[in-house]
N, C-alpha and C positions, 0 to 999 in steps of 0.2 A: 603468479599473483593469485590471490581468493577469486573465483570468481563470483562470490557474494561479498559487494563492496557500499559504501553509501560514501558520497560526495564531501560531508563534512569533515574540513581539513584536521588531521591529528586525532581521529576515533579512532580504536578498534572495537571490535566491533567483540563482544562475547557470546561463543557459541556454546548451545545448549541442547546436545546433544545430534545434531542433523551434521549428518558425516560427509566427510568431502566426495567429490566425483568430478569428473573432467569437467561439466558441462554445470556444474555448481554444486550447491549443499544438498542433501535426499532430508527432507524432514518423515519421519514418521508419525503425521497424525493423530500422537497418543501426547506426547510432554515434550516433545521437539521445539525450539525458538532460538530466536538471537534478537541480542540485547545490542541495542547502540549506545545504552545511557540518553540521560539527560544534562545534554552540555549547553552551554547558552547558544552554541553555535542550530543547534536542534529543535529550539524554541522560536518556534517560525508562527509568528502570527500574522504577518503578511504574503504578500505572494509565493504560494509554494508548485513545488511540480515533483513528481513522483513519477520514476519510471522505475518496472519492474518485467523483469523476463520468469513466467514461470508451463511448468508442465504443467497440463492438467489431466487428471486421470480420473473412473467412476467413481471414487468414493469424494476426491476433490468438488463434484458435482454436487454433492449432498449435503443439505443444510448452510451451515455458515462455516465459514475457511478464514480466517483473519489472514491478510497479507502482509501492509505495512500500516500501523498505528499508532499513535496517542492518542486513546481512547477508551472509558472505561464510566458505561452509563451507570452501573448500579453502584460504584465506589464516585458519582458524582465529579467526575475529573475526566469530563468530553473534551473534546479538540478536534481532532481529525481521524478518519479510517477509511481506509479501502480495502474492502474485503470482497468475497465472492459468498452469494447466497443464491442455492440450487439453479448454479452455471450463470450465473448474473453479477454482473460486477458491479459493487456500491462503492460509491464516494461522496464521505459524509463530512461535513465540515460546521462545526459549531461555533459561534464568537461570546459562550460562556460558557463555562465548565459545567455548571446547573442552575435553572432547568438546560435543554437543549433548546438553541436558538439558532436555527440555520436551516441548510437546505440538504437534500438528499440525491446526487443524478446517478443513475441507473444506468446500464451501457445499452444499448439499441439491441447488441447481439447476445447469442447462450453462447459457452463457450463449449466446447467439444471434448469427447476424454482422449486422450494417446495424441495430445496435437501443443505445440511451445504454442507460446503465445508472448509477445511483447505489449505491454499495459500501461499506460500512461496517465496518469490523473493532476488536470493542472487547476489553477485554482487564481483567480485575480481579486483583490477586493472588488466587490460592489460590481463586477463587471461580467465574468464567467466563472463557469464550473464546469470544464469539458472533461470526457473520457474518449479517450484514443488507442484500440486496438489492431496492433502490427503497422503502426504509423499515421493509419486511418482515421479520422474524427469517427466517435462511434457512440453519440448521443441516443439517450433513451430519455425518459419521460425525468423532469427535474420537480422535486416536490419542496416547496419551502420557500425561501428567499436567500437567496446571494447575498456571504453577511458583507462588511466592511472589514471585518479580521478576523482572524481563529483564536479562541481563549489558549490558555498558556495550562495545559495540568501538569498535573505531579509524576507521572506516569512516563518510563522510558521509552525512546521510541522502539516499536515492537515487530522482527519479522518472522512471517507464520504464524500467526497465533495473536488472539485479543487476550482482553482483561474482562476481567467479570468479578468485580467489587475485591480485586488484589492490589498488592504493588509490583509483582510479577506476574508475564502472561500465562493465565490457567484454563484458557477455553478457543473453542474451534480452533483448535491444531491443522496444520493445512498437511495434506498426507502425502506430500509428494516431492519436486525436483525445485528447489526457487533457485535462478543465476543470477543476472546481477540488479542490483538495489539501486539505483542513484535516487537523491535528493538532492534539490535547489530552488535554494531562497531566493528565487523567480518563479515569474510564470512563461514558459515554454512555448513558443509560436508554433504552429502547425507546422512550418517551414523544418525547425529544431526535431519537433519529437519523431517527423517523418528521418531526416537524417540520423536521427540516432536507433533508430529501428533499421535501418539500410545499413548503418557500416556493423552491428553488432549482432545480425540475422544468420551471418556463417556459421556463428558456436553453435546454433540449436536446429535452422530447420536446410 
């Protein structure tokens, strides 16, 4: 099997240019991404959960890394993003496309270079916005408000890599190793995301 995968049933997913490897896709940092499309099954404006296994390495440390998103503020079609900015992981969720109306939570920890890491970002209306690494709850400072939903943009959902006023991703290329993706149109109990980092821990550390 790939093991860069995403949960929704009947996608495949289109790679763009991040060549395969045992242990998942290598993106190169430069024009590397994969595309899931925009299926209605994708269009998740309620409860979401995001789990992602990625390497991290020095240059993944620097600046902004796009990891998984529909998101794209200067083309005005926000939704959601989790990216990493200089070894910080952001999980940003909007409930309108423009302006931005939502909150920002931040991970508690930096992340390190030459080390996997398993990443989780769950998301409830009106309730939480947690981030959880290596199964861990692993909260940092939350800015904004906890919306009630995520707006719906136009934009595919994108791995490696943001948008910056495109309809393909064309900025912060993530330079490194992503495994595997899931998505689900829930929100993920601590109980879940610690279990899914325990039985998928073998592939990488």
């Amino acid at each position: 099997d790939e093991p860069v995968q995403e949960y929704a049933k009947g996608i495949v997913p289109t790679v763009s240019g991040a060549t395969w490897t045992s242990r998942g896709r290598n993106f190169d940092g430069i024009d590397d991404y994969i595309s899931a499309g925009n299926p209605t099954s994708l269009q998740i404006t309620g409860a979401l959960s995001i789990i992602i296994w990625i390497q991290a390495n020095a240059t993944s440390l620097i600046g902004s890394r796009g990891l998984v998103n529909k998101y794209d503020a200067a083309g005005l079609q926000r939704g959601f993003s989790l990216y990493l900015s200089a070894g910080i992981l952001q999980w940003v969720i909007s409930s309108t496309t423009d302006p931005f109306t939502g909150a920002t939570r931040v991970s508690a920890s930096t992340l390190s270079s030459i080390n996997w890491y398993c990443i989780a970002a769950v998301f409830s209306p009106s309730t939480l916005q947690n981030m959880y690494l290596n199964g861990l709850l692993d909260n940092g400072t939350l800015t904004g408000s906890i919306q009630a939903s995520i707006a719906n943009p136009s934009r595919n959902l994108a791995i490696g890599a943001n948008y910056n006023n495109s309809s393909t991703p064309n900025a912060d290329f993530f330079p490194s190793t992503i495994g595997e993706v899931l998505v689900y149109n829930r929100a993920l109990s601590a109980d879940e995301v610690y279990h899914l980092w325990e039985v998928s821990k073998w592939r990488y550390v």
